[in-house]
C-alpha positions in Angstrom: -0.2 45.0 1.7 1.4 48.6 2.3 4.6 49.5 0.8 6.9 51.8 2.8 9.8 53.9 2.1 12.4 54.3 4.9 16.3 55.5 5.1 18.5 53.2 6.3 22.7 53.2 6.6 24.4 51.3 4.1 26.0 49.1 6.5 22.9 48.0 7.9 21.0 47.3 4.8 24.2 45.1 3.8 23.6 43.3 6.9 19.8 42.6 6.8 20.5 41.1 3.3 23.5 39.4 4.4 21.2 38.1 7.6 17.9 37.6 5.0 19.8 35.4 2.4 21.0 33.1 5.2 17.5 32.9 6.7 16.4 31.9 3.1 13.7 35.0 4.0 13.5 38.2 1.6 14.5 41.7 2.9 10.9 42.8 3.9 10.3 39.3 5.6 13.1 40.1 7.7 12.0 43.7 8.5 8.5 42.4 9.1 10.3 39.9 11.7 12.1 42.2 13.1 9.4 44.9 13.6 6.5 42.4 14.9 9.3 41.0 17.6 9.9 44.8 18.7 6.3 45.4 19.0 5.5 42.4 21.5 8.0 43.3 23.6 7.1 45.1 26.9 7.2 48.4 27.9 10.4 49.3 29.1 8.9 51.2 32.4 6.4 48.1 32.8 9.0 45.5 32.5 11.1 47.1 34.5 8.4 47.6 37.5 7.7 43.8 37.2 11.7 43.1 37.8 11.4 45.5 40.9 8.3 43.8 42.2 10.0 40.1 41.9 13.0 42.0 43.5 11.5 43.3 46.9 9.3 39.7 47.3 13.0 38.0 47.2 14.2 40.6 50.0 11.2 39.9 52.4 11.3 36.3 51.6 14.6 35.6 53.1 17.6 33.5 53.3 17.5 30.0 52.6 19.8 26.7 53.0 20.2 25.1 49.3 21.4 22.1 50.8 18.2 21.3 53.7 15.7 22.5 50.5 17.3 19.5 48.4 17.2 17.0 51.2 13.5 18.0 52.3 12.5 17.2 48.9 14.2 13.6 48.9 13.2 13.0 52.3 9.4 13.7 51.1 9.7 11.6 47.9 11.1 8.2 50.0 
């Protein structure tokens, strides 16, 4: 295991201990957390492209009546 020295503002070191102790988890466990949950997240540009992609199908899919959906679906399950 790697050790690694980083700066970090007071008042943010105060709060990962503060956050660690009530997690029952040491300093580094959090950090570790912290950085592996950062790292699987998406790319920004990517997740944003997928959010315009799910945007323009709504547009051309068109409106819809909440109400007939619900009572096609109980009609079909009689």
């Amino acid at each position: 295991m790697s050790k690694v020295m980083v700066s970090l503002p007071d008042e943010l070191v105060r709060d990962l201990d503060a956050e660690a102790r009530r997690r029952s988890m040491s300093r580094s466990a959090l950090l570790a957390t912290a950085a592996r949950r950062e790292l699987a997240r998406g790319d920004p540009a990517a997740v944003a492209e997928a959010i315009a992609r799910s945007e323009r199908r709504f547009r051309s899919a068109g409106g819809f009546d909440a109400a007939e959906l619900v009572r096609n679906d109980r009609d079909t399950r009689r």
